[in-house]
N, C-alpha and C positions, 0 to 999 in steps of 0.2 A: 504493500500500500504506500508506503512512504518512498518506495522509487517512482510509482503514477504519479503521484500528487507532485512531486520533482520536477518530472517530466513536462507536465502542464504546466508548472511554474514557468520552465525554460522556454516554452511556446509560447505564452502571454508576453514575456519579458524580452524576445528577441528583439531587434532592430530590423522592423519592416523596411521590406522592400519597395518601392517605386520603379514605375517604368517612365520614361520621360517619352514621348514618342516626336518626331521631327519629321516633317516634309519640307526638302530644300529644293529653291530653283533659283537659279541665277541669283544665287545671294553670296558671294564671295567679299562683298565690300561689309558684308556686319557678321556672317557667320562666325569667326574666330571669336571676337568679342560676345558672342552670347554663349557658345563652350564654355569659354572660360570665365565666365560667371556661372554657370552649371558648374564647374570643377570648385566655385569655392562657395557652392553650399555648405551649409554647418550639419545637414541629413547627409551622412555620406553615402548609406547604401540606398542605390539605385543605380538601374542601367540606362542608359542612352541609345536607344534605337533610332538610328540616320535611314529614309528611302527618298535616294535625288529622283526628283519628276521629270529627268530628261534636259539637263544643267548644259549651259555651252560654255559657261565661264571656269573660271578656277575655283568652283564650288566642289568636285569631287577629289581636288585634288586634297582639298583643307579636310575634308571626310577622312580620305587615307592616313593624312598625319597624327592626326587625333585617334583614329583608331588604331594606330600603332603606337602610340604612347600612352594612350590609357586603357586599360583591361574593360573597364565598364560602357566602353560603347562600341558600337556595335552596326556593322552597314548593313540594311537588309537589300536584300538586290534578287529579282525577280524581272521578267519577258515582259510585262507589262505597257511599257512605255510611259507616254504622257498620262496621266490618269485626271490632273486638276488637282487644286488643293485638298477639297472635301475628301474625294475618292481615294484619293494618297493618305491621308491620316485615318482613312479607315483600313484599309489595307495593312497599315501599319499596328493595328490596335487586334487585327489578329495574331499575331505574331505575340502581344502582351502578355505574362504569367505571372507579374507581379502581384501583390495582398491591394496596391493602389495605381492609379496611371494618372499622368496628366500631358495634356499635349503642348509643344514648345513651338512657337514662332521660330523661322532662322534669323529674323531683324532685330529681338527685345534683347535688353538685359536684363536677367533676374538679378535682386537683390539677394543679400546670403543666404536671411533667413526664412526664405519666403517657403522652400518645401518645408523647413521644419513649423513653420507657424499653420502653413495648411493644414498639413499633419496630424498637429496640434488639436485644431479646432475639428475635423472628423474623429476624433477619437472623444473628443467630448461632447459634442454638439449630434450629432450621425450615428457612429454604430458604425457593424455588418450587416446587420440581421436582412435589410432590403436595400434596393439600390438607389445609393444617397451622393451625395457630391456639395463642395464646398468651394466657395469661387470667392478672389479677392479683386483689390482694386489697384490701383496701379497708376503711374506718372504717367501721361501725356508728352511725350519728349520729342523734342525739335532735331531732327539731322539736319539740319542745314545751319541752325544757330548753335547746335549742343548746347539746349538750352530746356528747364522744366515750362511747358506750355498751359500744362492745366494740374491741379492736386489729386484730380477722380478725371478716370474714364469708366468709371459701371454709374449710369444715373437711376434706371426702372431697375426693381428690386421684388419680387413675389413671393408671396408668403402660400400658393396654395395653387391651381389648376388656373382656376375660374382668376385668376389673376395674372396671371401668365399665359394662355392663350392669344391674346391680341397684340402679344408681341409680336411683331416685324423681327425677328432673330429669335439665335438664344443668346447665353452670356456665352462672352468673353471664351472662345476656346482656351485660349494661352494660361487661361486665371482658374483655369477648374480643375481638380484633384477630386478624380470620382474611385467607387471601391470595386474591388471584385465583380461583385454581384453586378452593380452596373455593366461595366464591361460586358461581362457575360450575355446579358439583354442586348448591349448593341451590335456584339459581335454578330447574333442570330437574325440582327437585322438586313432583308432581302429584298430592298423596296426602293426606288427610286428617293434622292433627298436633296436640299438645296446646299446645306452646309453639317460637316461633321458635329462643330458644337450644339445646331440647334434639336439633331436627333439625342445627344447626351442630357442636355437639357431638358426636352420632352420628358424623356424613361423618369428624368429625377423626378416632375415634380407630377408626374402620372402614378409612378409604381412606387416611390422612396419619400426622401427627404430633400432637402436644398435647404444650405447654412451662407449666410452672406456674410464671409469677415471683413468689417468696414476698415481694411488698413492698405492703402498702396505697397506692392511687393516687387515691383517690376516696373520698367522703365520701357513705356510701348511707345516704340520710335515712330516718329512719322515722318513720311517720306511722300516723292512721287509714282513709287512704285507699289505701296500696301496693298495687298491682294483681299484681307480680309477685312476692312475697315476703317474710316478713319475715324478717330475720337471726337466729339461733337464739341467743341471748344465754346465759342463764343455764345453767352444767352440769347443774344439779338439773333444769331441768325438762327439758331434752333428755334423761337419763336416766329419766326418770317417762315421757316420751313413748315412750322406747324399750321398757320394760315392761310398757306395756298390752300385757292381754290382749286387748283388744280391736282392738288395732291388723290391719297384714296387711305382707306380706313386699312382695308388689309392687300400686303402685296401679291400678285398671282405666283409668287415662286413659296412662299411661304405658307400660304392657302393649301397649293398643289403634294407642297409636302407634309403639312400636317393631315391631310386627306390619307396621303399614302400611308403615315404610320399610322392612323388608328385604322385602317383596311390590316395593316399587319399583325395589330397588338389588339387588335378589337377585341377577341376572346378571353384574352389575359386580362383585360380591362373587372374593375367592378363599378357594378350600375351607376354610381354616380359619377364617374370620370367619362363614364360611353356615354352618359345623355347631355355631358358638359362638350364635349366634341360631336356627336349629334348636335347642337344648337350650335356651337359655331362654323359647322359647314352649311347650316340651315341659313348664316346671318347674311349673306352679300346676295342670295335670290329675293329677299325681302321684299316688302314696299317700306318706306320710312320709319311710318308709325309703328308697322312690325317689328323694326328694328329696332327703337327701343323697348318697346314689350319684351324681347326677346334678352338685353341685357340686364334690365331690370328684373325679369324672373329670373334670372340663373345667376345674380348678382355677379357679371362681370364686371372688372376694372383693367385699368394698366397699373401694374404693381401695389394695387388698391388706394389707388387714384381715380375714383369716378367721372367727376366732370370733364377729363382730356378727351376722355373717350364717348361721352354723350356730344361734346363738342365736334370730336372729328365724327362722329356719326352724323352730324347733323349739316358740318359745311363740305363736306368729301365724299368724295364716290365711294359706293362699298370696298369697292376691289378695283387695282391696275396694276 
């Protein structure tokens, strides 16, 4: 008996694993600099799995070096070719066996302590038990001034389904540290999608949990070439942006892919999460008045923010 109860001691108390996962293309001008802020995390066990999306520059050559001098990362390489951002960090998230994963930009810097604070807050905040995930916030950072541009780039923030459905994304791929389980969910996913973070996102806040730790850990460069975003800086113009008329309430690429997952996940769903995506594929065929009816019973919000959303329902097209 007192060798089991050892043994589980020794299992509890290890130093988990993280898998870091990377898709690189023609990032040789900041690759090196975001390595090496991965090598001086204060979590030290974790692997680094590199797959270039078909690189012309001296991106693979910087992959070689680094995986010849450090034992923990790792090139995955496969026939594939071009895949896209998305597809590439999924393909890569097969290959994952870690207890946790989280995916890396080739352009940021992490900050040191950013895997061990993540870390941190899933093991007290989350669990194992279902698939949960924890996302932080991060500098806005100038490459052309090398300069800090804004203190936050995560603004909407959801505490639950019916809160998070009307987002146009999900969080932050670079910021999220999701467990096992998760994975496990996304891995099985076979269905057409717009972007890798906003399928990881979905599972969390359908099938688990989602933790928002309000601390910037990472320094997300901005540039002319950002594939997955840029940080929405100034108030004026994210206000100007929110007043077009010409704008729309939900986007067809975001629309088309929350369709797809819950065709996937429908089954595994329970009744109150199927009849919250039920109503939001229901929302953009509406008439107007419908369409508030339709928020106001299932009490959507934007991150449980009512009025933006009664707003862009009412000056914006459903869907474009």
């Amino acid at each position: 008996m007192k060798k089991n109860r050892l043994s589980i001691a020794n299992l509890e108390n290890r130093e988990i694993c993280i898998d870091i996962l990377m898709s690189t293309y023609n990032g040789d001008k900041y690759l090196k600099n975001q390595i090496l802020s991965l090598q001086q995390q204060t979590h030290k066990k974790w692997r680094l799995l590199i797959r270039d999306d078909g690189s012309t520059d001296r991106t693979t050559e910087i992959i070689t070096y680094f995986c010849q001098n450090d034992e923990r990362i790792e090139r995955v390489e496969d026939d594939l070719g071009n895949l896209g951002v998305a597809k590439s960090f999924f393909q890569l998230l097969q290959c994952s066996t870690a207890d946790y994963v989280i995916f890396c930009d080739q352009d940021d810097i992490w900050l040191e302590k950013k895997l061990e604070f993540l870390l941190k807050a899933a093991k007290e905040h989350l669990g194992t038990e279902v698939p949960s995930l924890v996302y932080c916030d991060g500098y806005a950072y100038s490459n052309e001034n090398g300069t800090i541009l804004s203190n936050s780039i995560s603004h909407l923030h959801a505490d639950n389904l019916q809160e998070f459905l009307f987002f146009n994304s999900g969080y932050q791929g670079c910021s999220i540290l999701f467990n096992k389980k998760l994975a496990t969910m996304a891995k099985q996913y076979d269905k057409e999608f717009y972007m890798h973070d906003d399928i990881v996102s979905l599972i969390g806040h359908t099938f688990g949990k989602v933790y928002f730790l309000a601390v910037p850990l990472m320094l997300y460069r901005q540039h002319e070439c950002n594939v997955t975003g840029k940080a929405q800086l100034k108030k004026w113009d994210a206000l100007y942006r929110f007043f077009r008329r010409d704008a729309f309430v939900l986007s067809k690429e975001h629309y088309a892919e929350k369709k797809e997952f819950f065709s996937c996940y429908r089954q595994q769903m329970a009744q109150k999460e199927r009849v919250l995506f039920e109503a939001y594929l229901q929302f953009p065929t509406l008439p107007l008045f419908k369409r508030f009816v339709l928020i106001f019973h299932h009490g959507f919000s934007l991150g449980g923010m009512k009025l933006p959303l009664w707003i862009k329902t009412l000056i914006r097209r459903p869907i474009g």
